[in-house]
DODO-718595 format. One record per residue: residue number from 0; residue in three letters; x, y, z of N, C-alpha, C in turn. Coordinates in pm, whole numbers. Layout:
! residues N
SITE num residu n.east n.north   n.up ca.east ca.north  ca.up c.east c.north   c.up
SITE NUM    Ala      X       Y      Z       X        Y      Z      X       Y      Z
...
//
This chain:
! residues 290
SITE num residu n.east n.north   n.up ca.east ca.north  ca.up c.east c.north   c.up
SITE   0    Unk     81    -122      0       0        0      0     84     126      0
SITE   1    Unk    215     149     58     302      243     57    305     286    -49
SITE   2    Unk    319     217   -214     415      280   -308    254     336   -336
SITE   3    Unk    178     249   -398      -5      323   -465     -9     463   -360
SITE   4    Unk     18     485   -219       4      594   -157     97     692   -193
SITE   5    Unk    209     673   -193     340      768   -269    291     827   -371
SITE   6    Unk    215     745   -484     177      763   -618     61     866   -617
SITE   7    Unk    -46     826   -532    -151      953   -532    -90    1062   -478
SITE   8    Unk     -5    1077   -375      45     1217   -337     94    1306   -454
SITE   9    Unk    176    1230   -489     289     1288   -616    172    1343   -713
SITE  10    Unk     92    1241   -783     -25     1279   -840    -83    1410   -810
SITE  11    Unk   -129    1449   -738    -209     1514   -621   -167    1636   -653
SITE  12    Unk     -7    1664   -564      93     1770   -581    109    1821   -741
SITE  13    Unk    107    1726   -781     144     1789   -958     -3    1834   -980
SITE  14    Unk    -86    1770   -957    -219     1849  -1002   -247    1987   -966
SITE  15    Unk   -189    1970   -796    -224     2100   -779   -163    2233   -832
SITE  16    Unk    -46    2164   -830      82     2266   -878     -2    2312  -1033
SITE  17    Unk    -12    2239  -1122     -20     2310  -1243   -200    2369  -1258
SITE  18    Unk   -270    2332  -1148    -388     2417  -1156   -355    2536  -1111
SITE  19    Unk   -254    2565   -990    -204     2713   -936   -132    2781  -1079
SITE  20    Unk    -54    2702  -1113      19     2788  -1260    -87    2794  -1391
SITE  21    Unk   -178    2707  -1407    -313     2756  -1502   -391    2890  -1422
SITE  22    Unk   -369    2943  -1293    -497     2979  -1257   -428    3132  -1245
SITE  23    Unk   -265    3136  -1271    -185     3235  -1229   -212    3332  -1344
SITE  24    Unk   -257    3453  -1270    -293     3628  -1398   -158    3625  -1502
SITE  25    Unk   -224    3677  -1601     -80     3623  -1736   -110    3809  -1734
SITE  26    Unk    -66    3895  -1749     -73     4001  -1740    -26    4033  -1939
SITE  27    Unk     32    3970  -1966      32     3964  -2101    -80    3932  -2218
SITE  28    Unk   -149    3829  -2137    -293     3829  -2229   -390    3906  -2181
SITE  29    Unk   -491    3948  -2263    -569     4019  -2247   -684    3955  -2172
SITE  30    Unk   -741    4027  -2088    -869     4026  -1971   -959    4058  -2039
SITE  31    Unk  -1088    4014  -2068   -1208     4095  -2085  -1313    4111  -1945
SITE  32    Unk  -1346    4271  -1961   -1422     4245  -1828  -1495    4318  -1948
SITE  33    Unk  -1708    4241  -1908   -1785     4378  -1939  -1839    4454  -1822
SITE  34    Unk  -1891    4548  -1883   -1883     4671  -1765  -2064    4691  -1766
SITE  35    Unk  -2093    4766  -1678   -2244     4803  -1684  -2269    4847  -1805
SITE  36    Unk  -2457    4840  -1816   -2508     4892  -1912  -2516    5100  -1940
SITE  37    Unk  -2439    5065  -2068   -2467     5265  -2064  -2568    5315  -2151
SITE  38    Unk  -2603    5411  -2119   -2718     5479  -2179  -2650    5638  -2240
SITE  39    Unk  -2730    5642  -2382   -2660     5716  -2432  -2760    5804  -2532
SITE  40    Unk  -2836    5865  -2446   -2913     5995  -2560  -2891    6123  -2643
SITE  41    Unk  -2923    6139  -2756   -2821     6235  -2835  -2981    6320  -2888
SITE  42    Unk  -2967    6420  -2907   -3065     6535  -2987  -2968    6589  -3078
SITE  43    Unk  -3061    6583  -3204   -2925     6650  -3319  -3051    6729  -3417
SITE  44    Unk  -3014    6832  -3439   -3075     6994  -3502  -2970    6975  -3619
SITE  45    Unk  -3069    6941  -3750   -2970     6960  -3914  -3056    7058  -3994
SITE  46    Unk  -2943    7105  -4050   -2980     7240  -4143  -2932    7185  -4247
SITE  47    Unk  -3010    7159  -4328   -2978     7105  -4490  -2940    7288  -4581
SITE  48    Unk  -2853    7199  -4677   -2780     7346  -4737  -2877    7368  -4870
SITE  49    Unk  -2845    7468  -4960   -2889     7487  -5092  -2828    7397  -5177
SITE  50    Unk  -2698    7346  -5133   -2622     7259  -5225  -2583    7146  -5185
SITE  51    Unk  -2684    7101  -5123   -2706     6945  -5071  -2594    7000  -4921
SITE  52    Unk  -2554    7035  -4889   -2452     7013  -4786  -2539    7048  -4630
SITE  53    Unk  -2478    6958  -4512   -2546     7036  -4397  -2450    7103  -4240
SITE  54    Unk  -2525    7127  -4211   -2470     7186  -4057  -2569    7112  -3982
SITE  55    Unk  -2514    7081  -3856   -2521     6964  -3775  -2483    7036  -3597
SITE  56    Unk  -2554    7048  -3504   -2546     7078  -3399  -2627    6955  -3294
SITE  57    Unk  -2537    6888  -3202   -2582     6769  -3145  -2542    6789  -3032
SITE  58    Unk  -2643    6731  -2907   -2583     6750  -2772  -2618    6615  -2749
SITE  59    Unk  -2552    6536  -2661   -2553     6403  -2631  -2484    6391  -2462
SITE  60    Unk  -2621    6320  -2389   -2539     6259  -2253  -2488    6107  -2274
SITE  61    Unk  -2416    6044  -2159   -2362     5950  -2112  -2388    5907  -2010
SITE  62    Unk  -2406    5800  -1974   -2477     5754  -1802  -2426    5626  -1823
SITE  63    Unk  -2396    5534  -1716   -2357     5453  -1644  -2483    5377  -1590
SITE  64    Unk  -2514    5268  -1593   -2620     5220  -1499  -2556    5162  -1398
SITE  65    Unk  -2430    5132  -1350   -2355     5136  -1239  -2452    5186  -1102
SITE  66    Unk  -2533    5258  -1085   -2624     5327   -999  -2544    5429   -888
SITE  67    Unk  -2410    5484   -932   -2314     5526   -840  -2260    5625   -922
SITE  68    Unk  -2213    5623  -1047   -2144     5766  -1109  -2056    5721  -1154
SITE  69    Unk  -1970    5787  -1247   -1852     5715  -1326  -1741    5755  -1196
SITE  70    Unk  -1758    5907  -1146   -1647     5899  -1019  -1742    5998   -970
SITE  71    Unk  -1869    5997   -892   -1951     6004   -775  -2020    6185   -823
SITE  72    Unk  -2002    6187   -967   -2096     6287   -970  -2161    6264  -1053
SITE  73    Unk  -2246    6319  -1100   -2354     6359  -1230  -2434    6467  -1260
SITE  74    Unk  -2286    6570  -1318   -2381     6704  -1318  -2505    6664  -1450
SITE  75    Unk  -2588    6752  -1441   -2770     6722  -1534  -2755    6563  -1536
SITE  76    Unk  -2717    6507  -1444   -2742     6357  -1435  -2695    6249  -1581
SITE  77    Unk  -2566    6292  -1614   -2506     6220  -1668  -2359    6242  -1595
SITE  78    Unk  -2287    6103  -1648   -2157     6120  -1633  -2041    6205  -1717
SITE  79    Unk  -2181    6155  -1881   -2031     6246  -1980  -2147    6381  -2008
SITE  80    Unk  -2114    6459  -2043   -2220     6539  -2198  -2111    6607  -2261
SITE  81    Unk  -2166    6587  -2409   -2120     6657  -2510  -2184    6701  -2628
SITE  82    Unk  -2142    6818  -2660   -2195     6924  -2752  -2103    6930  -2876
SITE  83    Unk  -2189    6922  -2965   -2070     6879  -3098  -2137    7001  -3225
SITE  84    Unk  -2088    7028  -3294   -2071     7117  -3447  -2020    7048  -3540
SITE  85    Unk  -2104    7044  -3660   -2038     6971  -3812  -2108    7033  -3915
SITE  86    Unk  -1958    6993  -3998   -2023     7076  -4158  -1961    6960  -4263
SITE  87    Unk  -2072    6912  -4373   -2019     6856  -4490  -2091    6845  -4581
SITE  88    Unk  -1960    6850  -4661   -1960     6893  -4819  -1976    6775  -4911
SITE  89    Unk  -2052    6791  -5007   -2082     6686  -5129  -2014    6683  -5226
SITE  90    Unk  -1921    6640  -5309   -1881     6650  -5384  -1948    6609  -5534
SITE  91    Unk  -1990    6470  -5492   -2109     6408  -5543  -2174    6310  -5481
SITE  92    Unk  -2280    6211  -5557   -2297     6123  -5478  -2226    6028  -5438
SITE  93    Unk  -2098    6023  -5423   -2033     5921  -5335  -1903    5945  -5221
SITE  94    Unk  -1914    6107  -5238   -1805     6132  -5206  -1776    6282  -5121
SITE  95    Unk  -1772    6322  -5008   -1759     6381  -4915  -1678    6413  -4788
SITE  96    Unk  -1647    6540  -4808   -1549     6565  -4699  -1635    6653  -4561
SITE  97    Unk  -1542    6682  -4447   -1651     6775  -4364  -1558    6788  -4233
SITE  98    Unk  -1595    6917  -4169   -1514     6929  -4048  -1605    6915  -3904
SITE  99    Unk  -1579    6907  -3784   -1610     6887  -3676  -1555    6955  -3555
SITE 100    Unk  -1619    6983  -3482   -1579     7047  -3346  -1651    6976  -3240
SITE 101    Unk  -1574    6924  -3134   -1708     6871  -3008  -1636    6939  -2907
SITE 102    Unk  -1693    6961  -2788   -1660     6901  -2650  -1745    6842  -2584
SITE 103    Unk  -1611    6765  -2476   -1666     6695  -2408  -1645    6687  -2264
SITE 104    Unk  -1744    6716  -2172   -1723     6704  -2019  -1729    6587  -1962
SITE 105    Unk  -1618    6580  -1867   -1593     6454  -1794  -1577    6360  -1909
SITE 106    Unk  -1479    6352  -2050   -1442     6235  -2125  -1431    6165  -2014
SITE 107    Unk  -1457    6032  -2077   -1438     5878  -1912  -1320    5772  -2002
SITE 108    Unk  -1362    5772  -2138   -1305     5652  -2214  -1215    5640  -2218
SITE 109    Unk  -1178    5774  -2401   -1051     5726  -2460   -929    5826  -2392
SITE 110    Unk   -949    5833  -2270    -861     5956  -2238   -811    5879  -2037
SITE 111    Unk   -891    5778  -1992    -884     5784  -1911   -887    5892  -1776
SITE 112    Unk   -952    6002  -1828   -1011     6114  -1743  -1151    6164  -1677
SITE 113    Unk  -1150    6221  -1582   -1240     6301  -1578  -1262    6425  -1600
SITE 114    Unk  -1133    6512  -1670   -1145     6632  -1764  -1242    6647  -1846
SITE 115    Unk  -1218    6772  -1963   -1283     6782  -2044  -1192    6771  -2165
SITE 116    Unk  -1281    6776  -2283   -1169     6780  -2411  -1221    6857  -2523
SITE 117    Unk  -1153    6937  -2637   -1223     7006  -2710  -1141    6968  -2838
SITE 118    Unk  -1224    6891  -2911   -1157     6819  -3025  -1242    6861  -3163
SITE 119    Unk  -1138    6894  -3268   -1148     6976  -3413  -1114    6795  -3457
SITE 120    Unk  -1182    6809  -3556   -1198     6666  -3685  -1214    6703  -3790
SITE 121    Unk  -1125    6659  -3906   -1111     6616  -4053  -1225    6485  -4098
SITE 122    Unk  -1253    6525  -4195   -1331     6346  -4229  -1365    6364  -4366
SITE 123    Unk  -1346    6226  -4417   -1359     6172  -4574  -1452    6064  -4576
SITE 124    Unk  -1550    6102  -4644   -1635     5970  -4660  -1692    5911  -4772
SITE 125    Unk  -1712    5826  -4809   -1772     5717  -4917  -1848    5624  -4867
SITE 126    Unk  -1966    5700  -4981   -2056     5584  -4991  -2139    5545  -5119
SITE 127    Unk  -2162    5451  -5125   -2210     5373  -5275  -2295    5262  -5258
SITE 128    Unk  -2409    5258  -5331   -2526     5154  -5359  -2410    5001  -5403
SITE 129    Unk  -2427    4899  -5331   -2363     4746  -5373  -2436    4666  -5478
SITE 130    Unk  -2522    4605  -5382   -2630     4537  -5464  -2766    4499  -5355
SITE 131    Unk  -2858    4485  -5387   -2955     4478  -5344  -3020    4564  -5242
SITE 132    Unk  -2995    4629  -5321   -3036     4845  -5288  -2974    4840  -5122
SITE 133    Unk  -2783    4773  -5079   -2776     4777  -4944  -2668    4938  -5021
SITE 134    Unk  -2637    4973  -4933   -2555     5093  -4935  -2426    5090  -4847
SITE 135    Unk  -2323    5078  -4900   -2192     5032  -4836  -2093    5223  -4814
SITE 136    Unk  -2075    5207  -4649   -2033     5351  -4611  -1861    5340  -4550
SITE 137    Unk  -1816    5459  -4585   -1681     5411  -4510  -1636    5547  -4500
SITE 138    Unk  -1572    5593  -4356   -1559     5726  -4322  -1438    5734  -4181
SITE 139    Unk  -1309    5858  -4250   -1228     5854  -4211  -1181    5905  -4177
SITE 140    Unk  -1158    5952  -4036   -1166     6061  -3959  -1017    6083  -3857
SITE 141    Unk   -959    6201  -3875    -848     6262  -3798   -861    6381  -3706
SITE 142    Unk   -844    6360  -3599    -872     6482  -3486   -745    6496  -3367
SITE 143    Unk   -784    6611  -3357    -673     6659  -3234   -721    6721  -3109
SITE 144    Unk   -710    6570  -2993    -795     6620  -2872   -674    6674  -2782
SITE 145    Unk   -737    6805  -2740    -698     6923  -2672   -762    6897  -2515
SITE 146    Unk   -645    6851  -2377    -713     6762  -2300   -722    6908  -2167
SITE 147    Unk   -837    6885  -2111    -887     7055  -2031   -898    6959  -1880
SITE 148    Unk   -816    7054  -1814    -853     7006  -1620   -879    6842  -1635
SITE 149    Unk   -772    6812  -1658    -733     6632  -1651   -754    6626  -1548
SITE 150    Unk   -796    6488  -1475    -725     6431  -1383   -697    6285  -1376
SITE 151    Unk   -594    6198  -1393    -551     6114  -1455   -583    5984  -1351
SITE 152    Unk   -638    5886  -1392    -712     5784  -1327   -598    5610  -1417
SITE 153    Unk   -520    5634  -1443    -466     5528  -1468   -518    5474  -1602
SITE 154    Unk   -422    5401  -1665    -448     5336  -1820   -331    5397  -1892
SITE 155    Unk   -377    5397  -2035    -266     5432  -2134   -360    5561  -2213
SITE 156    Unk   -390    5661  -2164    -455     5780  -2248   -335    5838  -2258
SITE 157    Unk   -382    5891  -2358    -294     5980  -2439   -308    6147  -2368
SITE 158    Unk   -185    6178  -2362    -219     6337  -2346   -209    6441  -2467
SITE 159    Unk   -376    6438  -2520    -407     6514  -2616   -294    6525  -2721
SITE 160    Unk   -311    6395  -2782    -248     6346  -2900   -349    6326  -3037
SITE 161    Unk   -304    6309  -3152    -392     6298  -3264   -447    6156  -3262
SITE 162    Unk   -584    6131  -3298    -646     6031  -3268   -689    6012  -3460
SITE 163    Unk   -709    5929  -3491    -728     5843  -3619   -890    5761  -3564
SITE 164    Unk   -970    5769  -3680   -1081     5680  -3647  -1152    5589  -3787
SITE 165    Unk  -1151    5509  -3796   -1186     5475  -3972  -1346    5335  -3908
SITE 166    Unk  -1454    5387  -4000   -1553     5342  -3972  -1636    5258  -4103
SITE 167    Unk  -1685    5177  -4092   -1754     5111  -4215  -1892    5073  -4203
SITE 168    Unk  -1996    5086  -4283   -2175     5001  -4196  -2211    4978  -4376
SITE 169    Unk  -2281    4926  -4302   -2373     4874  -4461  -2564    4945  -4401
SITE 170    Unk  -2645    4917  -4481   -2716     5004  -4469  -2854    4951  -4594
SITE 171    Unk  -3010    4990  -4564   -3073     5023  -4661  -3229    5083  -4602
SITE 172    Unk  -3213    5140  -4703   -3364     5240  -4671  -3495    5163  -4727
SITE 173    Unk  -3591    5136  -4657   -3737     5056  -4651  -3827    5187  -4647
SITE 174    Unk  -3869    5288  -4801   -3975     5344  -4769  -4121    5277  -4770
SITE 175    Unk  -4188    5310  -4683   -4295     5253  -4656  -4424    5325  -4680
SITE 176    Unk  -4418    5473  -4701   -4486     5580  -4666  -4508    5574  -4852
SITE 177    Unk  -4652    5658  -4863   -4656     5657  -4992  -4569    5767  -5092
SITE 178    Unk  -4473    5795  -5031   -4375     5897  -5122  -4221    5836  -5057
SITE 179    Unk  -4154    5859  -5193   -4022     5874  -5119  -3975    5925  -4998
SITE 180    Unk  -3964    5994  -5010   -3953     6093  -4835  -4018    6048  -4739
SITE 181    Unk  -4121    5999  -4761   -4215     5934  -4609  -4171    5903  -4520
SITE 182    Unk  -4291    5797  -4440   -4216     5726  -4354  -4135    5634  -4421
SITE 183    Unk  -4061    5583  -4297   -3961     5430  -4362  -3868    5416  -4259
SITE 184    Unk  -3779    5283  -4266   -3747     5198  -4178  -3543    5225  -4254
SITE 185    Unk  -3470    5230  -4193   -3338     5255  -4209  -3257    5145  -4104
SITE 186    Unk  -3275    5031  -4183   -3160     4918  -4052  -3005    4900  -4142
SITE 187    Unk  -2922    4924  -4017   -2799     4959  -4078  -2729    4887  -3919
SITE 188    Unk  -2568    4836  -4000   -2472     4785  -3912  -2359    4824  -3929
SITE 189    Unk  -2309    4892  -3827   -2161     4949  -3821  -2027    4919  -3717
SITE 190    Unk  -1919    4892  -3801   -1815     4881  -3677  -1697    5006  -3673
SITE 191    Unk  -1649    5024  -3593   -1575     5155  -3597  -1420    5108  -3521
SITE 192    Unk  -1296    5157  -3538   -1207     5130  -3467  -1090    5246  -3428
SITE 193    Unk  -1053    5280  -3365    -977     5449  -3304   -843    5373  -3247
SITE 194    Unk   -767    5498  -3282    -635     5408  -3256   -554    5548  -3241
SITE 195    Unk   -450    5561  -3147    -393     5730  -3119   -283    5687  -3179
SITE 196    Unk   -243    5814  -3263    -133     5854  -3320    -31    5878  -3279
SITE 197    Unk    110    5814  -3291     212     5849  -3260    331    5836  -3320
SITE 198    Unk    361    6012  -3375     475     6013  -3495    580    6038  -3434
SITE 199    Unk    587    6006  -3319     720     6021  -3267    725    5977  -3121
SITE 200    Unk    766    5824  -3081     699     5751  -2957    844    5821  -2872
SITE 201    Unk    797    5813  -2769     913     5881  -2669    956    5769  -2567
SITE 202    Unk   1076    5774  -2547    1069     5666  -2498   1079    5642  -2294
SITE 203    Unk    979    5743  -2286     961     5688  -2113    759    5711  -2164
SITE 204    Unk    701    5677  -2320     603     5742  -2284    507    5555  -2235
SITE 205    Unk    432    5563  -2201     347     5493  -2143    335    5368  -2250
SITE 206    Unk    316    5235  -2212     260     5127  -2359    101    5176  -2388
SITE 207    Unk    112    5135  -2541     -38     5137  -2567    -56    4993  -2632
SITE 208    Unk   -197    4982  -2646    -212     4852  -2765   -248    4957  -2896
SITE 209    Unk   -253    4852  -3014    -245     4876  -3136   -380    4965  -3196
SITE 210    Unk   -463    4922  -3079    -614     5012  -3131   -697    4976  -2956
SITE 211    Unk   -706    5150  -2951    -750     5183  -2851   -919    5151  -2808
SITE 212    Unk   -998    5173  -2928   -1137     5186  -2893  -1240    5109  -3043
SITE 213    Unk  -1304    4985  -3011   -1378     4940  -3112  -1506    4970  -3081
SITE 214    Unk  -1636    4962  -3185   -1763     4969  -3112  -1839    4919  -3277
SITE 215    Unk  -1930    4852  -3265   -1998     4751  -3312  -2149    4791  -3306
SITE 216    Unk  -2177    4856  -3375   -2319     4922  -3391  -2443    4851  -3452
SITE 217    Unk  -2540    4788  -3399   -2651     4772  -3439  -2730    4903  -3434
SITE 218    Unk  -2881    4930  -3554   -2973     4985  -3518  -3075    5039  -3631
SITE 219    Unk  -3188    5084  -3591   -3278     5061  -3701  -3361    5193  -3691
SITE 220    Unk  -3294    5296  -3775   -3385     5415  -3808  -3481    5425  -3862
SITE 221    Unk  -3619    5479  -3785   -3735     5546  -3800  -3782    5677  -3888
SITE 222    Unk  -3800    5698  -3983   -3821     5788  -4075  -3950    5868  -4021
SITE 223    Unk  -3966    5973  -3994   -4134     5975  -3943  -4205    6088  -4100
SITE 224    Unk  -4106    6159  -4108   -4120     6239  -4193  -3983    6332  -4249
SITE 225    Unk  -3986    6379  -4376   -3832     6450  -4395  -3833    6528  -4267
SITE 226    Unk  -3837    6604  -4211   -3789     6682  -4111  -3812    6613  -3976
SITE 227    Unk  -3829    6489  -3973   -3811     6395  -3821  -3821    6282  -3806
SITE 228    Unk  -3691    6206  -3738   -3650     6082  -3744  -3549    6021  -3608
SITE 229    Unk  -3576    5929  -3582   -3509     5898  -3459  -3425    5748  -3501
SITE 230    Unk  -3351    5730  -3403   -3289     5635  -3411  -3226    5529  -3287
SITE 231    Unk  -3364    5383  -3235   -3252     5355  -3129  -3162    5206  -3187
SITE 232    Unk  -3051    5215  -3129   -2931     5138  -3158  -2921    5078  -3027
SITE 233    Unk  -2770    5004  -3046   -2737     4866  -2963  -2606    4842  -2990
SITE 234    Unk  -2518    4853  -2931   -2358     4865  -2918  -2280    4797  -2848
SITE 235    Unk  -2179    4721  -2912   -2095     4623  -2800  -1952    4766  -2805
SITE 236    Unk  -1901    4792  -2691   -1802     4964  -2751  -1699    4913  -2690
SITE 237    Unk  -1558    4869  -2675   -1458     4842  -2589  -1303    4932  -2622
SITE 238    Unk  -1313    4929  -2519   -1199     4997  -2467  -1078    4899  -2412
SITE 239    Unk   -991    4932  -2519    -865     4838  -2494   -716    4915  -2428
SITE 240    Unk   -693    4815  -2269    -621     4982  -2277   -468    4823  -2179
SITE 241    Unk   -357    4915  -2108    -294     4831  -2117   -236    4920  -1982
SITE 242    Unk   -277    4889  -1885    -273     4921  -1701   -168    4851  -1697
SITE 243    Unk    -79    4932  -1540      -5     4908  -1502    -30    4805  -1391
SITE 244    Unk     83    4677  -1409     100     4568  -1338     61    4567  -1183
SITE 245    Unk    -39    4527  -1145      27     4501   -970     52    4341   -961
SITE 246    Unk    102    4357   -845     208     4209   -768    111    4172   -643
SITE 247    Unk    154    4034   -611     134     4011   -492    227    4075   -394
SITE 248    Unk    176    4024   -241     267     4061   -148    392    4028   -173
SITE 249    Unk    475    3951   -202     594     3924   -303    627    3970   -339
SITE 250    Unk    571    4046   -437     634     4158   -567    698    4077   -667
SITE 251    Unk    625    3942   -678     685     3852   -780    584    3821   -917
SITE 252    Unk    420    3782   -808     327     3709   -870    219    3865   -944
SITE 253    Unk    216    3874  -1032      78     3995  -1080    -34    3937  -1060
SITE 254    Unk   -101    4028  -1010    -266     3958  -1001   -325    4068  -1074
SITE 255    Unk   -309    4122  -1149    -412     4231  -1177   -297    4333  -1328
SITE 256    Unk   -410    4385  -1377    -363     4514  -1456   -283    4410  -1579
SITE 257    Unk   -223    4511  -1681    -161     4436  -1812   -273    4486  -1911
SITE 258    Unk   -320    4353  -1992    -383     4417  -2112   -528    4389  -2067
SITE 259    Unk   -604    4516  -2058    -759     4491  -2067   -879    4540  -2157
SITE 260    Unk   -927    4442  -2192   -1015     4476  -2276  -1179    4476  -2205
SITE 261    Unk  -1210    4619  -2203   -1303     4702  -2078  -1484    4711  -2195
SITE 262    Unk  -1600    4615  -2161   -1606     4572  -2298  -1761    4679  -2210
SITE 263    Unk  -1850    4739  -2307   -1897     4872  -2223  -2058    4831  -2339
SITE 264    Unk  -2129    4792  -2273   -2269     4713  -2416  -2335    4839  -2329
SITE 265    Unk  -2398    4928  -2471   -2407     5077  -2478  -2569    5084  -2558
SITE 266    Unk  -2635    5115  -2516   -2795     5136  -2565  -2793    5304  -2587
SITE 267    Unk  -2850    5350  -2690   -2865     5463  -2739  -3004    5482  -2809
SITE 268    Unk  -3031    5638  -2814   -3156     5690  -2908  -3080    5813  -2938
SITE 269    Unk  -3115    5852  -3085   -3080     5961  -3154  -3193    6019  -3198
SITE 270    Unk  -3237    6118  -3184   -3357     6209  -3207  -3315    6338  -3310
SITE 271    Unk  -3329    6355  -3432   -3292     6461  -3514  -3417    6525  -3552
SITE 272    Unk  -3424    6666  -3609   -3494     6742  -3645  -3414    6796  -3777
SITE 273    Unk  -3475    6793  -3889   -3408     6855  -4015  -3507    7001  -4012
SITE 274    Unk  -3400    7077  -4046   -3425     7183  -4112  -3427    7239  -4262
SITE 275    Unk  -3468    7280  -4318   -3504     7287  -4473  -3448    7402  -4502
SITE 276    Unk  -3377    7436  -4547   -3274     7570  -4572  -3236    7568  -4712
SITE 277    Unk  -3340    7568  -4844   -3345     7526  -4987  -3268    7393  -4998
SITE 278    Unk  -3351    7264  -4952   -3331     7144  -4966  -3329    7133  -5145
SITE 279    Unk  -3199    7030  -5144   -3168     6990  -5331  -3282    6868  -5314
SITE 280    Unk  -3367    6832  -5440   -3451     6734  -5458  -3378    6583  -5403
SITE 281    Unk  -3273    6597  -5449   -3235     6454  -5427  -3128    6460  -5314
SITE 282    Unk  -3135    6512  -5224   -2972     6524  -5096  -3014    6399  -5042
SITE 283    Unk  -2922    6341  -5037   -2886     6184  -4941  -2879    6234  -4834
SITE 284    Unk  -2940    6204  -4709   -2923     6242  -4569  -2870    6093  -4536
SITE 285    Unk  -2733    6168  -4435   -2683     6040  -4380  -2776    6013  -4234
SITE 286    Unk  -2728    5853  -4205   -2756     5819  -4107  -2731    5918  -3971
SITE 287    Unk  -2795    5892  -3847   -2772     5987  -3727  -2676    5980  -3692
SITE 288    Unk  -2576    5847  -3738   -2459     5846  -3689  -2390    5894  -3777
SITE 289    Unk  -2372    6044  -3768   -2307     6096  -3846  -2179    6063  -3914
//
């Protein structure tokens, strides 16, 4: 009976041993945690141009269903709000450029702050009918966030560096209403991916990963009439960011921090009002997601 008893110990010990080293934080692979549900309402006021082009004024909150605050406030009872300005130009039908201005109070995300930020945007976009009247979009966007009363909460944000954003959805319009313009149904799917720029890495500056922020857009626009249309959506949005290591009491073993992928399932409504400012017969109005 001695040696069969020797044998289960040994057994035993090795089992345990390599369940402790399976069970040990790899700080090198990536974590997914998801995070509470966010809520995300936007009002957007468009002024259609004489020459198909528009202006675009949007205010949008951010909330947390956390039931606590992103960090224990909520001024008008959000965590983020932001107020945004846009203008774009048609070139023709497939092809468009346009500039942007937002800010934003209490950024939480891509900045790891509770500052504010006041960010100017470039953008190029294309879009074109495929086949089976879907409409294939792709839009490419460069900005420079300008970071206001930081206060730095850990991660890899950038301090107000140029941010890159390139987005793609497919798309088709269901009029239903007895005119073109009517009512009608707009279901469209989009993924988006943001990634910060760096033309010149320094070398005490912080690690990043390769792309900072994805988000995965479901949603199905409501046509009510040309001058009013809403839109609610459904978003998987993550935030990939790459925290600093902690240790055990040791200072050998990490239990925590490295690469995390912070995964944030985001419910939204977009509410627009068009304005008619010598509408062209045929102007393509883009989706709310601008």
């Amino acid at each position: 009976m001695r040696f069969p008893l020797l044998s289960f110990a040994l057994l035993g010990g090795l089992l345990a041993n390599g369940y402790r080293a399976a069970a040990q934080y790899d700080p090198n692979v990536a974590h997914r945690y998801v995070q509470p549900l966010e809520l995300w309402p936007e009002l957007q006021a468009e002024l259609s141009l004489k020459n198909g082009d528009y202006l675009l004024l949007s205010v949008r909150g951010e909330r947390s269903t956390d039931g606590q605050g992103y960090y224990a406030t909520r001024p008008l009872g959000m965590d983020t709000r932001r107020v945004a300005l846009a203008y774009e130009h048609f070139w023709n039908d497939n092809w468009s450029w346009g500039a942007t201005a937002r800010y934003e109070s209490s950024a939480r995300f891509e900045t790891n702050t509770t500052g504010d930020l006041l960010v100017p945007e470039l953008l190029l976009r294309h879009r074109a009918t495929i086949f089976g009247g879907l409409t294939f979009g792709q839009r490419l966007g460069v900005e420079r966030q300008f970071v206001v009363n930081r206060f730095y909460h850990g991660g890899s944000g950038p301090e107000g560096q140029f941010w890159t954003r390139l987005r793609v959805d497919v798309e088709r319009l269901f009029p239903l209403g007895g005119t073109a313009d009517g009512f009608g149904l707009r279901p469209r799917l989009s993924y988006a991916a943001s990634t910060h720029l760096r033309f010149q890495k320094d070398e005490n500056a912080p690690a990043e990963r390769t792309i900072q922020w994805t988000s995965l857009r479901a949603e199905v626009g409501v046509r009510l009439s040309p001058k009013v249309d809403f839109t609610p959506w459904f978003a998987y949005q993550t935030q990939y960011r790459q925290d600093l290591v902690f240790t055990d009491a040791t200072g050998t073993i990490p239990v925590s921090g490295g690469k995390i992928n912070a995964v944030y399932p985001t419910l939204g409504l977009d509410v627009r009002f068009t304005i008619t400012g010598g509408d062209k017969a045929d102007r393509p109005q883009l989706p709310t997601q601008h």
